[in-house]
N, C-alpha and C positions, 0 to 999 in steps of 0.2 A: 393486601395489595395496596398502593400506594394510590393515593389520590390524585387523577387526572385528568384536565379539562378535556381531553382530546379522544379519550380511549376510557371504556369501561371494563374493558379486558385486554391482556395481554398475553404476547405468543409465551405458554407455557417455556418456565428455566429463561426467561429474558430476564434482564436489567432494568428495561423501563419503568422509570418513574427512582428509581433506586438513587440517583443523584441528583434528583431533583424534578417538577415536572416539566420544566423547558431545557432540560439536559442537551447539549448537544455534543459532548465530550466523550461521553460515553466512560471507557476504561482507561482514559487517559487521567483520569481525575483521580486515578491510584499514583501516578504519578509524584508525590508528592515534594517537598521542601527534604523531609527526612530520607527519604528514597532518590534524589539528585545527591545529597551527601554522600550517600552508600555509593552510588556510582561514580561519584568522583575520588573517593577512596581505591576504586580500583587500579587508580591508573599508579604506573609502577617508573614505568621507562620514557612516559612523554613521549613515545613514538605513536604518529597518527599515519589511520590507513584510510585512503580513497574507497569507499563501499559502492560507486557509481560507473554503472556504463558509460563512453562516450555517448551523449544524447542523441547518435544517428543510429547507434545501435538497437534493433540487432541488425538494420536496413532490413528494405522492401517493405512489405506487409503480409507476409505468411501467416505471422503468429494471429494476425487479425486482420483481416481485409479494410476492417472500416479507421487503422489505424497506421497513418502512413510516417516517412519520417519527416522529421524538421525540414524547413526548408528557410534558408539565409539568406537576405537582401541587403545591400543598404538602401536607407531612407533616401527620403527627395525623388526626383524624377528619374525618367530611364535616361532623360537625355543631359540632365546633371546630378547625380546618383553621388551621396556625401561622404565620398570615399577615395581618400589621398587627395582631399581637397584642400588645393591651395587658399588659403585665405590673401591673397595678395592679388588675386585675382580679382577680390570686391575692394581691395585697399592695397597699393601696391607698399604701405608702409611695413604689413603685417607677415611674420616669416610662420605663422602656424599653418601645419596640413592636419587634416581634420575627414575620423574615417567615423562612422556612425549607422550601427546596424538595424533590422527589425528579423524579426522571424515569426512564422508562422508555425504551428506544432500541436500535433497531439499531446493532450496534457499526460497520458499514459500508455505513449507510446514505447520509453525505457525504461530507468528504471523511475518508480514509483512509486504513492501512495494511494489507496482508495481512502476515499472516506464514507463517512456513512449513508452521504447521499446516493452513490455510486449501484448499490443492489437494497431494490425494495423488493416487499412480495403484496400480494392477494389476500388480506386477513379480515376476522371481523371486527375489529377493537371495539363492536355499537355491544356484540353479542346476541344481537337480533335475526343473527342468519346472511347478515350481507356484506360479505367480503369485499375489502376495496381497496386500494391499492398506496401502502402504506410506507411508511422506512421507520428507520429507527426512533423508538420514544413516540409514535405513533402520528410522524408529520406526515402531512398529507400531498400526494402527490399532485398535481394543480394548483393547490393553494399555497405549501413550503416550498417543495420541489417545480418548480416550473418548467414547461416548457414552451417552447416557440407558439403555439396554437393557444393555448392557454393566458401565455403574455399580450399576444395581439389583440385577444381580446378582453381582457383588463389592461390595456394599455399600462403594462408595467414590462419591467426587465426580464429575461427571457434567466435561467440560473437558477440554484439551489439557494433560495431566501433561507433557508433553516439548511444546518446539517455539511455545510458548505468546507472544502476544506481548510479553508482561513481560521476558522476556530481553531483546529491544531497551531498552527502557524502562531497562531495572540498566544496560546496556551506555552507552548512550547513544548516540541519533541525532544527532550534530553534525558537519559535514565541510565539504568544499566540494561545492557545487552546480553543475551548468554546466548551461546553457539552451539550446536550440535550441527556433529561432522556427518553427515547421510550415507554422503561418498564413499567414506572410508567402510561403511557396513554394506553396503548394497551394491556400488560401484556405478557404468555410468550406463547397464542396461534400465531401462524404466522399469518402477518397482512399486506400487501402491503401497503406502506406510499407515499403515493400523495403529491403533493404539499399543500392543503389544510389539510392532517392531519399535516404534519411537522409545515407549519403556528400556529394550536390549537395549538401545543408542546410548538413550543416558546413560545406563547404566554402567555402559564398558566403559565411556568416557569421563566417569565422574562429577555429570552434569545435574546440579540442580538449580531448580528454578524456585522463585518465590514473587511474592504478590506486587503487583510494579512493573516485574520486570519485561524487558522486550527480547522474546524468541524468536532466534536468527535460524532458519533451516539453512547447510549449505549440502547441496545436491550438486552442486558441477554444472551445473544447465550455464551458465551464461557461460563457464568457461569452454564448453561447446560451442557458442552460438559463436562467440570471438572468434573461435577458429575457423569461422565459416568466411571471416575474412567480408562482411557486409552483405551476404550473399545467403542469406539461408537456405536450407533445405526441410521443406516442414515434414518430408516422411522420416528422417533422420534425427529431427529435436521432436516430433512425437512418440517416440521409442525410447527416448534417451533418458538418463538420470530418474531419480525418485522423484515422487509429489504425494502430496499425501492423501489417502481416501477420504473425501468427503462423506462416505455412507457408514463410516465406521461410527456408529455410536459411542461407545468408548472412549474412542479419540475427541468428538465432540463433546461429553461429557468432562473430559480431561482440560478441556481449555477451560470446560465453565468454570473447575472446581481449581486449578491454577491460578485463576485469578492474573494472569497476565497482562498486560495492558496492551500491546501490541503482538500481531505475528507478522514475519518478515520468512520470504526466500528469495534463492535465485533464481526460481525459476518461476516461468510463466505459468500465473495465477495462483501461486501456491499448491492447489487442490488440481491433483488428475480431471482433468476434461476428456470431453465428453462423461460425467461421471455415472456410472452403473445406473438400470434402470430400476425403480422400486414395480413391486405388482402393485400397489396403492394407486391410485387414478390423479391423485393430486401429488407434485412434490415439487421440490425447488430444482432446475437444473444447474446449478454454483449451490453443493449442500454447505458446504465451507463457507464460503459468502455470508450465503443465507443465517447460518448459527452465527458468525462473527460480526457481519457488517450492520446484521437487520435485528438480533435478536438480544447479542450481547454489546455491543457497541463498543468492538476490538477492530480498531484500524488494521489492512492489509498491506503488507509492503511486496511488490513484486520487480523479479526482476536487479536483485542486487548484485554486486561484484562480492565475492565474499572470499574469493580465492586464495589472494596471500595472505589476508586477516587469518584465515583459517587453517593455514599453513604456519603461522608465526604461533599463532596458539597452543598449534597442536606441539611444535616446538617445544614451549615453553612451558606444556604441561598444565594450560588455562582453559578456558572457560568462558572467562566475564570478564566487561571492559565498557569502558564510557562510553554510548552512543551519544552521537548527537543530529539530528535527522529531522528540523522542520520542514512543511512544504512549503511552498510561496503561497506569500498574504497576498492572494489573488478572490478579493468575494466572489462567490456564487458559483465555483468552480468544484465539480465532483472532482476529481483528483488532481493529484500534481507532483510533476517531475520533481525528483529529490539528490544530494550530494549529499549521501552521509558519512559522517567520520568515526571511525572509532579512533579511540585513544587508550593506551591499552598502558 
């Protein structure tokens, strides 16, 4: 086991410590020089596709109460608000009009990335018997992870000191992508995917994955949600399209030994929520989270447009194609809104 100031143990089959002991990258660190090459090899036709919801989407707040949509201003006052403003008005020499926005926004509200700061758990990293409340690579929640209570009283910034998703952002999200079609095997009733359904997927589809790359689920869920036209319905996208089991061991075993660097769907959360109950008295309720964000330090992406990408692929009898998908260099921020492109 690797040597660590912060942790004498670690959550069994994690990465911590494995790239270092102030890691904050986690599985993007497979990422590499050689592995951007490979994926810019894929591209064939220089055709790029929008992977992003409109950032109002999906509207309301069904999919999560505490997560509502943007909301658009412009700057300056109500009673001079800096939009279609005349500048001749402070100079009447001057012909410029001048429109200048703010917003306010859930940072994972549409589509998105988690990062690692985003799901910690309850572990003992001392080994002494006392669990405590930890994230990936074993930062500490109070001290890396802050929050509001915490900041006011170290008079410091309230935000994700360690583990923040700006690291992806310096680092850069660019790789190869590879797509499995969900839809096309399951259709758009809800279906928990096991490790043995995702196997039949690849399988039918000719899908292989290798170490580096970022796995795209596409399930149809947003293209549901679009049709709801801003409006959701959450007894109707609870039902809807595939997600995959979080309790599936298998499946969780299958990302450790993949070696992936990221996983991506369209649908909210990746992993079936509410997920199954264990009889165990302790578990994680996000088990998917829990193994990717906290254990193996695999960024989550939710929530993407995957639709025509996946319709051009299936086309043309592909696969794989350049991603490119950082989040904003925002410090101290668990996740953040993303526009990813493929290039295919």
């Amino acid at each position: 086991m690797p040597f660590n100031p912060r942790w004498a143990r670690r959550p069994e089959g994690s990465t911590w410590g494995d790239f270092g002991p102030d890691d904050e990258l986690g599985r993007l660190n497979l990422i590499t020089p050689d592995k951007v090459r490979a994926a810019v090899a894929e591209v064939k036709e220089g055709r790029t596709f929008c992977l992003s919801l409109p950032l109002d989407r999906p509207g309301g707040n069904v999919l999560n109460p505490r997560r509502l949509p943007p909301v658009l201003t412009p700057t300056g006052s109500t009673e001079a608000p800096r939009f279609n403003a005349m500048l001749c008005a402070e100079d009447a020499s001057l012909v410029d009009v001048v429109s200048d926005d703010k917003v306010e926004i859930c940072l994972q509200y549409s589509t998105q990335w988690d990062s690692f700061a985003h799901v910690g758990a309850l572990f003992d990293v001392s080994g002494e018997g006392r669990p405590e409340p930890v994230y990936y690579n074993g930062f500490r929640a109070g001290t890396d992870i802050v929050g509001p209570r915490d900041a006011e009283a170290r008079g410091i910034a309230s935000g994700a000191h360690r583990l923040g998703i700006h690291n992806a952002a310096v680092h850069g999200v660019q790789g190869r992508g590879v797509l499995v079609d969900l839809l096309a095997l399951f259709g758009r009733e809800r279906h928990l995917v096991g490790y043995d359904d995702l196997m039949r997927a690849m399988d039918a589809q000719a899908v292989t994955v290798e170490e580096g790359d970022i796995l795209c689920l596409y399930t149809g869920f947003t293209q549901v949600v679009m049709e709801m036209n801003g409006a959701p319905d959450g007894a109707i996208l609870g039902k809807s399209c595939a997600a995959l089991d979080g309790r599936d061991a298998r499946l969780l075993q299958w990302i450790s030994d993949s070696r992936i660097s990221a996983l991506v769907a369209d649908n909210y959360a990746v992993e079936h929520l509410p997920a199954k109950r264990l009889a165990a008295t302790t578990q994680a309720a996000m088990p998917l989270h829990h193994h990717c964000l906290f254990r193996l330090g695999v960024p989550l992406g939710e929530l993407w447009w995957l639709t025509d990408l996946a319709a051009h692929l299936r086309a043309a009898g592909r696969s794989r194609f350049l991603l490119t998908a950082p989040p904003l260099r925002l410090p101290g921020a668990v996740g953040s809104p993303v526009t990813p492109i493929a290039t295919v």
